[in-house]
C-alpha positions as CSV (number, residue, x, y, z in Angstrom):
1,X,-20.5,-10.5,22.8
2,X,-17.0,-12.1,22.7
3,X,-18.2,-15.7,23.1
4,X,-21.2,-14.5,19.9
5,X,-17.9,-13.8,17.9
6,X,-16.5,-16.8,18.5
7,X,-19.6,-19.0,18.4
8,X,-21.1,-17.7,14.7
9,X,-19.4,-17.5,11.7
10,X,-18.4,-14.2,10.1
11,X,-19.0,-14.0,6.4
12,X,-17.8,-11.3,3.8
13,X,-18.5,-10.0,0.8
14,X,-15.8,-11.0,-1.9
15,X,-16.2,-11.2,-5.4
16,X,-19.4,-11.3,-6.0
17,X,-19.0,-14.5,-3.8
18,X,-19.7,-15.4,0.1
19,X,-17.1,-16.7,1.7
20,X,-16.2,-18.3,5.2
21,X,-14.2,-16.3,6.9
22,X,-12.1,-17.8,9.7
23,X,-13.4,-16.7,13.3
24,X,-11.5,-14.9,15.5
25,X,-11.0,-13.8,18.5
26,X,-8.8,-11.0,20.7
27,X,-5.1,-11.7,20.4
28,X,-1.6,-9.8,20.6
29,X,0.9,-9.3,17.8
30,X,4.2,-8.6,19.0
31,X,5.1,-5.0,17.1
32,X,8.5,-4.2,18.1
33,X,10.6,-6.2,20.1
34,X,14.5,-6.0,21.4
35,X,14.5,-9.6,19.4
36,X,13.6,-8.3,16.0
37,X,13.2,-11.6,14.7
38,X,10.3,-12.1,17.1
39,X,8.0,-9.4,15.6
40,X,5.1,-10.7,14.1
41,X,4.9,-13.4,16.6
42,X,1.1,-13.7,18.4
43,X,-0.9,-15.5,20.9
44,X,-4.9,-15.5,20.9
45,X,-6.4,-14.6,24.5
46,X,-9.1,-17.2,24.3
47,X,-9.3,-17.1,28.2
48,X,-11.4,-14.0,27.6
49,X,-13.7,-15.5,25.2
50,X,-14.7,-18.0,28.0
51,X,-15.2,-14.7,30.5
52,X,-11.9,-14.7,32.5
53,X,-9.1,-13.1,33.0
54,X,-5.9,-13.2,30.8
55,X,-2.6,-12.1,32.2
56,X,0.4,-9.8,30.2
57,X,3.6,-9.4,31.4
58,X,7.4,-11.0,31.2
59,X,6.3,-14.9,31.7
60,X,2.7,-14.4,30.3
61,X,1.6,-15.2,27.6
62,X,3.4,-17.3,25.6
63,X,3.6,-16.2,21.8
64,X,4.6,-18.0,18.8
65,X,5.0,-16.9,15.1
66,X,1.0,-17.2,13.1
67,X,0.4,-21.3,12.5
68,X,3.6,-22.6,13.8
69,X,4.9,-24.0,17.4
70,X,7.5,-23.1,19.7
71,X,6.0,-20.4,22.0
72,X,7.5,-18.5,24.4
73,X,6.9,-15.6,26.9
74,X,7.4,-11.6,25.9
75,X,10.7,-12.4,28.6
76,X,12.0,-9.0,28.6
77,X,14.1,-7.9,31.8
78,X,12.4,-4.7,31.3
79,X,9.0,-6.0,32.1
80,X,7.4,-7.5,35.4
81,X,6.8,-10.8,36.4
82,X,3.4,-9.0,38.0
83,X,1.2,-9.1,35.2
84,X,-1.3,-7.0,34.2
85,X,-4.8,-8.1,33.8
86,X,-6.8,-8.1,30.4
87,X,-10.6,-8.9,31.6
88,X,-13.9,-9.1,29.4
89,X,-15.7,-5.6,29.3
90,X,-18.9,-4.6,28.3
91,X,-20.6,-4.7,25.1
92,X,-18.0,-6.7,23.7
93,X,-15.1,-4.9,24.6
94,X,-11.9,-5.6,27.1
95,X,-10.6,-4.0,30.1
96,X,-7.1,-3.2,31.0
97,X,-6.2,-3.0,34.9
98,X,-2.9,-2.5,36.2
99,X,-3.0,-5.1,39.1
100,X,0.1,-4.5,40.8
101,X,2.3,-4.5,38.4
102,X,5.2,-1.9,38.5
103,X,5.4,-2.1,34.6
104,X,4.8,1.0,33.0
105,X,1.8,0.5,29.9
106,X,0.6,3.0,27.6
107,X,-2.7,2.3,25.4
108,X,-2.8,4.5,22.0
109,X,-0.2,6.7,23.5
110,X,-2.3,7.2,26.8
111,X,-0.5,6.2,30.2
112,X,-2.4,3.5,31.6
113,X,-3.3,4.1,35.2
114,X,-5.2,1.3,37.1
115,X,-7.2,0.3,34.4
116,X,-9.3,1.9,31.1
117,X,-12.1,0.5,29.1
118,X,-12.1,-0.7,25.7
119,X,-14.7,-0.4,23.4
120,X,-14.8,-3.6,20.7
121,X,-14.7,-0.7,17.6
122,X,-11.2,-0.1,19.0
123,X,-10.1,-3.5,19.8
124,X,-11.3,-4.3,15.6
125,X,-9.2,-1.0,14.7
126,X,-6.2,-2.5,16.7
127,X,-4.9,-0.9,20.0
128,X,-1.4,-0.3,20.9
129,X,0.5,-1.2,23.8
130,X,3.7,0.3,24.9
131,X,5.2,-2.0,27.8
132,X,7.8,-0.8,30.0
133,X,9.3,1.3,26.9
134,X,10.5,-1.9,25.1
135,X,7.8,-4.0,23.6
136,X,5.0,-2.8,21.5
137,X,1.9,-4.8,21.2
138,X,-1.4,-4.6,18.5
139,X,-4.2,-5.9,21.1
140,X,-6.8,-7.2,18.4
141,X,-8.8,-9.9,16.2
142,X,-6.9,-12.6,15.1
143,X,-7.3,-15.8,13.4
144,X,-6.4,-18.4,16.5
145,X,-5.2,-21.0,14.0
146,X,-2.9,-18.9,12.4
147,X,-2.1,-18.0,8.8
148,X,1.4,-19.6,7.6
149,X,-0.1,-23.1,8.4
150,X,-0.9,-24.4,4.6
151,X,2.7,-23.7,3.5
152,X,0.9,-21.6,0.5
153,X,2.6,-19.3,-1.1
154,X,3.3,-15.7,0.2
155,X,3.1,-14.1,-3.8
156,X,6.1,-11.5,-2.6
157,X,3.2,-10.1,-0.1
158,X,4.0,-8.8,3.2
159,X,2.0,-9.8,6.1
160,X,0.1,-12.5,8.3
161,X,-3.4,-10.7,8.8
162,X,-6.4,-12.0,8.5
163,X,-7.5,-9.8,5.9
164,X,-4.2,-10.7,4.2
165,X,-4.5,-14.3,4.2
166,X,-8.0,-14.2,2.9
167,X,-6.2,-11.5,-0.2
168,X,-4.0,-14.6,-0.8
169,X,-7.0,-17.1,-0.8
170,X,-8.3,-14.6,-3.5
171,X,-5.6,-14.6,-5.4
172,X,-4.9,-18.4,-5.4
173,X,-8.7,-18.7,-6.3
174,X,-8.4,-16.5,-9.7
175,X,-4.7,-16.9,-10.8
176,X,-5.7,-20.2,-13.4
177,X,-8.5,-18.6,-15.1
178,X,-8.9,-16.4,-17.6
179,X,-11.2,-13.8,-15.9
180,X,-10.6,-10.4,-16.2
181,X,-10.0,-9.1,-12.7
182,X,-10.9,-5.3,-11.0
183,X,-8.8,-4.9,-8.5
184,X,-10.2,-1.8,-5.7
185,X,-8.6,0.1,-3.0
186,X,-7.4,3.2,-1.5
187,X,-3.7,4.3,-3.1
188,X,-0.7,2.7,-1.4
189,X,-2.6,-0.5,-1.1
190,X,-0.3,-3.0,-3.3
191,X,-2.8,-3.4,-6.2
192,X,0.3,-3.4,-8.5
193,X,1.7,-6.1,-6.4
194,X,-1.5,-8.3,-6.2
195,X,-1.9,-8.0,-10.5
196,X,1.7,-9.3,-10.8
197,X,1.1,-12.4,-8.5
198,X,-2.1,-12.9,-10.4
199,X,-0.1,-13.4,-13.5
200,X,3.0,-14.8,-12.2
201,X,1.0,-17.4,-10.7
202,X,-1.3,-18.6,-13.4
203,X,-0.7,-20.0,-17.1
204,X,0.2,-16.8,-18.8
205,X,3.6,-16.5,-16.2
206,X,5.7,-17.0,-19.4
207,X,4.1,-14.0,-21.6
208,X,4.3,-10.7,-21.1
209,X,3.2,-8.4,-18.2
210,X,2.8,-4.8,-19.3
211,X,1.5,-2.5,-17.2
212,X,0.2,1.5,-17.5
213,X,-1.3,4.3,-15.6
214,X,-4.1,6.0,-17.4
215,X,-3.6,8.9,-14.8
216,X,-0.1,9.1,-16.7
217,X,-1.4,9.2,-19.7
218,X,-2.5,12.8,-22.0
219,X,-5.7,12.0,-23.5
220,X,-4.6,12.7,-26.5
221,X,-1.9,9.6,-26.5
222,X,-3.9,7.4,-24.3
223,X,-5.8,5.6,-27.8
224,X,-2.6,5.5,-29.3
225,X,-0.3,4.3,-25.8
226,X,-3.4,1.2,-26.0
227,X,-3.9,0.7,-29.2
228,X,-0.7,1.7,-31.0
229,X,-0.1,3.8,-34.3
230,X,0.0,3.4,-37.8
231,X,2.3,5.5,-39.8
232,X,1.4,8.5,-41.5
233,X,-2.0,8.4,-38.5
234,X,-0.5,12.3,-37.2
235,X,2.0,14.5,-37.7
236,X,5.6,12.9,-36.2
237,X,4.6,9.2,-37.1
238,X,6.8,7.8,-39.2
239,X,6.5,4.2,-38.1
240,X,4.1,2.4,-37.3
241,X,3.8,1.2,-33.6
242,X,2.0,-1.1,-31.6
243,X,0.1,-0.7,-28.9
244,X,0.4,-2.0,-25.7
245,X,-2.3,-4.4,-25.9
246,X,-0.3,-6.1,-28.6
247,X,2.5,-6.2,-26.8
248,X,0.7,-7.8,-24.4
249,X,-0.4,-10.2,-26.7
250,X,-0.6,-13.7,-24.8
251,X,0.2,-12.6,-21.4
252,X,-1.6,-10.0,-18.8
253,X,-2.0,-5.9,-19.1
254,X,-2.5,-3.8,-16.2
255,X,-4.6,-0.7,-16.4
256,X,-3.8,0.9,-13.7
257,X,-6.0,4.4,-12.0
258,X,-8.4,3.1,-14.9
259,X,-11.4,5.3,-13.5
260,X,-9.0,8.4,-15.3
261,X,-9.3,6.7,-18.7
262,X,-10.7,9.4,-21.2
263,X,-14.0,8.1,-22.5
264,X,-13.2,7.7,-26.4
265,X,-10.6,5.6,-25.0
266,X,-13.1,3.7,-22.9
267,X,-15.6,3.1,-26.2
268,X,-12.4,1.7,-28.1
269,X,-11.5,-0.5,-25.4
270,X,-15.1,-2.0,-24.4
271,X,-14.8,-2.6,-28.4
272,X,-11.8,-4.5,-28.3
273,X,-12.7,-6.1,-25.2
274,X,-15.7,-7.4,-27.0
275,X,-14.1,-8.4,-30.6
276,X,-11.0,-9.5,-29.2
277,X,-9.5,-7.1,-31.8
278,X,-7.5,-3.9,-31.7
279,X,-7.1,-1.4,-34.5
280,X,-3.8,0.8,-34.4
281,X,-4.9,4.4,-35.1
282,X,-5.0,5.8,-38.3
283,X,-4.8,1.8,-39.2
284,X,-7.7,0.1,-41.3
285,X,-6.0,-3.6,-40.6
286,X,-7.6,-5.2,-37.3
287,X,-5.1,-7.5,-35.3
288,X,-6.5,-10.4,-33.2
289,X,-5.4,-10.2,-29.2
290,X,-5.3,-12.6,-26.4
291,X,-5.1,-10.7,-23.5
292,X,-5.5,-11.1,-19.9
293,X,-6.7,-7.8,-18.3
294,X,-6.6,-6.6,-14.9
295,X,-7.6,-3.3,-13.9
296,X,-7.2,-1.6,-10.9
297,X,-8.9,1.9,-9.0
298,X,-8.8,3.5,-6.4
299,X,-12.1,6.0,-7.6
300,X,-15.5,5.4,-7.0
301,X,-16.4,4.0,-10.3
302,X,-20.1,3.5,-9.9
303,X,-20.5,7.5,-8.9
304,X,-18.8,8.2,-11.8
305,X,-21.3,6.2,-13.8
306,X,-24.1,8.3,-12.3
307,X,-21.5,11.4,-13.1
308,X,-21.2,10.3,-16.8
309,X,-17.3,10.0,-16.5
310,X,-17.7,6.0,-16.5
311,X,-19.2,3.8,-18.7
312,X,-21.2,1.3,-17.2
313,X,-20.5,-1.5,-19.7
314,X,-17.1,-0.9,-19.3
315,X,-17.0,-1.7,-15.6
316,X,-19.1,-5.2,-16.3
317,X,-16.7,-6.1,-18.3
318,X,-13.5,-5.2,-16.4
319,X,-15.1,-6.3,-12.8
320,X,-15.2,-10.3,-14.1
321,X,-14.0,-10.9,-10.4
322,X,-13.7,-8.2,-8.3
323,X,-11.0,-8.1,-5.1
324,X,-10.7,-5.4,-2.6
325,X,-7.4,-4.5,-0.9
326,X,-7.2,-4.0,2.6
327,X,-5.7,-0.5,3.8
328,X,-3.3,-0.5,6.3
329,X,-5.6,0.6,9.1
330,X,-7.9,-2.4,8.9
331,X,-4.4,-4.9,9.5
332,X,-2.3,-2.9,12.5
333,X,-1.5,-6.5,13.0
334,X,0.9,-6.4,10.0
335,X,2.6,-3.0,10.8
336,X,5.8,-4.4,12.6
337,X,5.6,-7.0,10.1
338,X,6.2,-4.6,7.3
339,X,8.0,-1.8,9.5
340,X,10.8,-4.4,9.5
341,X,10.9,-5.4,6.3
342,X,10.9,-2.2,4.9
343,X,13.4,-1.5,7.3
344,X,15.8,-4.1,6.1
345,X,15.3,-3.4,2.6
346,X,16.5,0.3,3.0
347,X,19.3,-0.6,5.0
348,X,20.8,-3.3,2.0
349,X,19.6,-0.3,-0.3
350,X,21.8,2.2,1.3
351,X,24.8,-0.2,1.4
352,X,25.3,0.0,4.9
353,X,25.5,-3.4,7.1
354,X,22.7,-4.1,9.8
355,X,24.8,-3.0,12.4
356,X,25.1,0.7,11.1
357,X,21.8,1.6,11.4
358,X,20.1,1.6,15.3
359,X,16.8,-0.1,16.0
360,X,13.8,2.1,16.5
361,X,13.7,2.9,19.8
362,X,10.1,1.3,20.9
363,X,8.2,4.7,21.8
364,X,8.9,5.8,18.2
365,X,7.0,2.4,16.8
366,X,4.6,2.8,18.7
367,X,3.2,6.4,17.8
368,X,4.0,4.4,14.3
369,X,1.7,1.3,14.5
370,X,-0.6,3.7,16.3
371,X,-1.0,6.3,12.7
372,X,-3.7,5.5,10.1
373,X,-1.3,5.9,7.2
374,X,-3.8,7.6,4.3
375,X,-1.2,6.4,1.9
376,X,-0.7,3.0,3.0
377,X,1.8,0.5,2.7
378,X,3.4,3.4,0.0
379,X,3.5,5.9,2.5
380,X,5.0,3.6,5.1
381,X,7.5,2.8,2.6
382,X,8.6,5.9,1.8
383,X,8.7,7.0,5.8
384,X,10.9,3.6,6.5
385,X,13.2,5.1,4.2
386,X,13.6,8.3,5.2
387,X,13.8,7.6,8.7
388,X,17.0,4.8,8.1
389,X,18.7,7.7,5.9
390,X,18.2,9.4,9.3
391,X,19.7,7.0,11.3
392,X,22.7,6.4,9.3
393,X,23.4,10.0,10.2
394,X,22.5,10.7,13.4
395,X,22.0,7.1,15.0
396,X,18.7,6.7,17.1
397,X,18.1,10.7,18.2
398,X,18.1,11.2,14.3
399,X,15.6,8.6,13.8
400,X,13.3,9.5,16.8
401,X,13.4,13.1,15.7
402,X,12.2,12.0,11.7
403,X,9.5,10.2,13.5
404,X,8.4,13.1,14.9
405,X,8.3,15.2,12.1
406,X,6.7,12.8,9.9
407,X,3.9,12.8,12.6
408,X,3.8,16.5,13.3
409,X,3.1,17.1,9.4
410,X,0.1,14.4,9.4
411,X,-1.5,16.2,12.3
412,X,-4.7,18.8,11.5
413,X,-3.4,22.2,12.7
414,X,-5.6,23.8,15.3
415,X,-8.6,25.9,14.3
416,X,-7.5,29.0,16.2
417,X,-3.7,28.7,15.0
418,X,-2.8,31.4,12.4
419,X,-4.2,31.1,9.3
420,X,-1.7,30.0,6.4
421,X,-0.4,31.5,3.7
422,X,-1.1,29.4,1.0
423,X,-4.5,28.2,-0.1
424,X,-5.7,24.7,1.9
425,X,-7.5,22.1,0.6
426,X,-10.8,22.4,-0.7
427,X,-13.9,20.4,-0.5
428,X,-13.5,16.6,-0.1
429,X,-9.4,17.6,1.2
430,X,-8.6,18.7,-2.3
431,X,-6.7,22.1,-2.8
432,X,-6.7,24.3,-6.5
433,X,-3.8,23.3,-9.0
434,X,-4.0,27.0,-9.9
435,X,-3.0,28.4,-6.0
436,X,-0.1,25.7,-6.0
437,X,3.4,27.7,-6.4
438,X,5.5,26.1,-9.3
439,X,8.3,26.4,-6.4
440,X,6.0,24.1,-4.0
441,X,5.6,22.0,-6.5
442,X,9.5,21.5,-7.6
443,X,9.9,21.0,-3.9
444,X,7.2,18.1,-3.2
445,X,8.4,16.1,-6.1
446,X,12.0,16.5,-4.8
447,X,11.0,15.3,-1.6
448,X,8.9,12.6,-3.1
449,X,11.6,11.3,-5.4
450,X,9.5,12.7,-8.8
451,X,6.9,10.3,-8.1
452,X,3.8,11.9,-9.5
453,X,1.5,9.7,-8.0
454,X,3.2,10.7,-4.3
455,X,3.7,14.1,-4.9
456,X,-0.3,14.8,-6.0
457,X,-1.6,12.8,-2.9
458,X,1.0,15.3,-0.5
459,X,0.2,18.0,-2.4
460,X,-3.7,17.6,-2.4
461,X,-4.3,17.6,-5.6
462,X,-5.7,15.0,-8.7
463,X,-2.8,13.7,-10.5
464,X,-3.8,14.4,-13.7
465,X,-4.0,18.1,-12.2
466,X,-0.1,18.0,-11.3
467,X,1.1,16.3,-14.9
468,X,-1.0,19.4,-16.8
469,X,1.3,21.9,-14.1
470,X,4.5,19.6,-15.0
471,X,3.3,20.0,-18.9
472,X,2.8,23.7,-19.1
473,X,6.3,24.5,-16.5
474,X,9.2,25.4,-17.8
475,X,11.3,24.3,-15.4
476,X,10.0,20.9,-14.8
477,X,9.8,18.3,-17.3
478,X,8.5,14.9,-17.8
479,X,10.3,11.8,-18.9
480,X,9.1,11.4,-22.3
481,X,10.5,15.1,-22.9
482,X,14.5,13.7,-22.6
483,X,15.8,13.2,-25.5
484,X,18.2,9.7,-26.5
485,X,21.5,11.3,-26.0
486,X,20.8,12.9,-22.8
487,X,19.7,9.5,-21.4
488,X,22.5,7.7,-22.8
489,X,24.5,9.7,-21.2
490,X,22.6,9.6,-18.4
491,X,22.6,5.9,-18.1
492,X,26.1,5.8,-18.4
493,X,27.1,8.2,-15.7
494,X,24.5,6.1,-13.3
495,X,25.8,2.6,-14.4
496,X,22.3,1.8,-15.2
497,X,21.1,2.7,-11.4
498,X,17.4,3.3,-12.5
499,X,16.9,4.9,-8.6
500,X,19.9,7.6,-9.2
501,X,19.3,8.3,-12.5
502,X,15.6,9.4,-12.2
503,X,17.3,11.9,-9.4
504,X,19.7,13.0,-11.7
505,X,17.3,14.0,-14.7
506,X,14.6,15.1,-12.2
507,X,12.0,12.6,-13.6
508,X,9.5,10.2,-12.3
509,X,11.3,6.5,-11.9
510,X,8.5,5.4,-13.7
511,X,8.2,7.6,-16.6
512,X,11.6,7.4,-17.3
513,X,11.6,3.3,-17.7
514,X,8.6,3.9,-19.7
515,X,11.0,6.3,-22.3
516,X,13.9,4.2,-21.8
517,X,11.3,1.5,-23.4
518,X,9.8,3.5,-26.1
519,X,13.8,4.2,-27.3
520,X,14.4,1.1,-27.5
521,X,17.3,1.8,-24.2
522,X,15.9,-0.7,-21.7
């Protein structure tokens, strides 16, 4: 099965398009190292493709960062110069014998024995090794000739997957036309990221990149938030306004959670999209746009075609080139890759030098890279940073202990442990706006920084259902209900520190750049 692999060609589905991908074959991706700058480094077992044996221990195999030279052993006093073995399985999978080595290995968190099987679904998923308690390894497919080879540029994205190289190929591919581009995957995924190095890399790098989330958005303001308003169109406008595809005008505009786009909104825009015209509400004078647009979802747009929440026009004209985003799952490859970055970023965020923060101990990154992370790269974001706030604290106890608790609140509870108090999710892992506590609520968007978008997913609910709960509360309040003074003031008192300042007022980061804009403040 291995030698299949290597010998045919593996083609996917991109775009409408079918395109060569590179082959690959089982490899290792150093995780967590004592030498932090080695993580990310690999080596491609292509012994086993040719049915033998391949050997991992201190002085075996030699590993070297993706498409560039100078390899060198794991060398780490801690492990054995008695290898283990990693021999061809059955069914295209491996198997993992201890040998004689005194090294002690772990596989997905399960002490290794002699030896275990390994079925080829897990060795696509990505398996973790744990090696004498101070390397972790991803035992997976990888692309033998490596991916930083070209000298192409990285567009500000994390990572040296396959699946990651082939999003850059994309990307390079669409970045100098004019297409409008759909951009699909699970939340957490980067598609925000990916739509800025579209435009940043292509003509329009000059003009404008505005971006907005329709989830954000009270249908009642979305037509005039697109389209802009004339004045005298409703009670309160006393200017006239533009819209943001105007401001947009010449440059790119994101439409981001655009499945959640009310459906008058989605007739005026399949218009526009058509005419190359927009008309302000309220406004009889038409004004000629030249607009890039990139959308991106993370619904099922086609079911809600069939629902009638989508219209199918709509999506033919938004999905000029479609691109799907890998979720962090389908590249455990990249995990120490982004772990570290992350990890540096939140450290230089903090203030604090590189020294006052411990490295994560290797058990801890392990049960890490080992995780499915439903929200991503977002979610491993957001865990990075809590666990360095940790460690400034309480050093590397602190940081094993967040690690723990991060993991203990993704697990399923039993089904015989008590029942809870508060309502669980519903069908499809959803729970009822109407059961959430207004207290829960204040609490998960504290803990979540006011980010709307985080706080739904953790609470189990549809963002549009937690900005209605934030709308009707009086004790919580959106950004566009501060007013100029406070967030002068406000902006004073944080020195323009966007980060604090959005703690301060209790608001999502977001929302409140958006006000600051609509002010005229930012």
């Amino acid at each position: 099965m291995l030698r299949e692999r290597l010998d045919s060609e593996t083609r996917v589905e991109t775009g409408g398009h079918l395109l060569a991908e590179a082959v690959r074959v089982p490899g290792l991706t150093i995780l967590h190292h004592p030498e932090a700058v080695r993580v990310g480094e690999q080596t491609a077992l292509t012994r086993l493709v040719a049915g033998r044996a391949e050997r991992l221990g201190r002085t075996e195999p030699a590993f070297a960062p993706p498409g560039r030279g100078g390899e060198r052993p794991l060398a780490d006093s801690h492990l054995s110069r008695r290898p283990v073995e990693i021999r061809p399985g059955s069914c295209g999978g491996l198997r993992l014998l201890r040998a004689d080595s005194p090294v002690s290995v772990e596989v997905d968190g399960q002490p290794l024995k002699e030896s275990c099987e390994i079925e080829a679904a897990e060795i696509e998923r990505g398996v973790v090794l744990l090696l004498g308690n101070c390397v972790v390894l991803c035992l997976g497919l990888i692309d033998p000739v490596g991916g930083g080879a070209d000298g192409a540029s990285d567009y500000g994205l994390v990572g040296e997957s396959s699946s990651m190289m082939a999003l850059r190929r994309e990307i390079r591919r669409v970045a100098a036309t004019d297409l409008p581009i759909l951009l699909r995957g699970e939340t957490g995924t980067g598609k925000e990221l990916v739509a800025r190095a579209i435009h940043d890399s292509g003509p329009r790098a000059r003009a404008p990149f505005v971006g907005i989330n329709m989830a954000a958005l009270a249908p009642n303001l979305a037509a005039a938030e697109l389209f802009g308003v004339a004045r005298g169109a409703f009670t309160g406008a006393d200017r006239a306004r533009a819209g943001l595809m105007r401001r947009a005008d010449g440059g790119t505009l994101l439409l981001d959670e655009v499945g959640e786009m009310p459906a008058e909104v989605q007739a005026l825009l399949l218009r526009a999209l058509e005419t190359g015209e927009v008309r302000a509400v309220g406004g009889d004078t038409p004004f000629q746009v030249d607009v890039r647009l990139i959308a991106a979802t993370d619904a099922n747009l086609e079911a809600a075609i069939a629902d009638g929440r989508f219209k199918a026009p709509l999506l033919h004209r938004l999905a000029g080139y479609e691109i799907r985003l890998p979720p962090l799952r389908a590249r455990r490859d990249d995990f120490g890759r982004l772990f570290l970055s992350f990890f540096r970023a939140e450290v230089q965020a903090a203030g604090a030098s590189p020294a006052a923060v411990p490295a994560l101990p290797a058990r801890q990154a392990a049960a890490l890279a080992a995780y499915d992370w439903p929200g991503n790269v977002r979610e491993l974001r957001n865990a990075v940073r809590r666990i360095v706030l940790a460690g400034l604290d309480g050093g590397e106890r602190a940081m094993a202990h967040q690690v723990e608790l991060l993991l203990s609140a993704a697990r399923t509870p039993p089904s015989d442990g008590p029942v809870p108090e508060r309502p669980g999710p519903a069908a499809g892992g959803r729970r009822r706006p109407e059961h959430l506590e207004e207290r829960e609520i204040a609490e998960t968007l504290r803990a979540h920084r006011w980010s709307v978008r985080d706080a739904a997913e953790a609470l189990g609910i549809a963002r549009t259902s937690l900005y209605e709960r934030i709308a009707k509360s009086r004790n919580l309040r959106r950004a566009s209900d501060l007013g100029e003074d406070e967030l002068r003031e406000a902006l004073a008192h944080a020195a323009g520190d966007l980060e604090r300042m959005a703690g301060t007022l209790e608001v999502s980061k977001r929302g409140l750049v958006r006000r600051l804009r609509q002010l005229g403040l930012a």
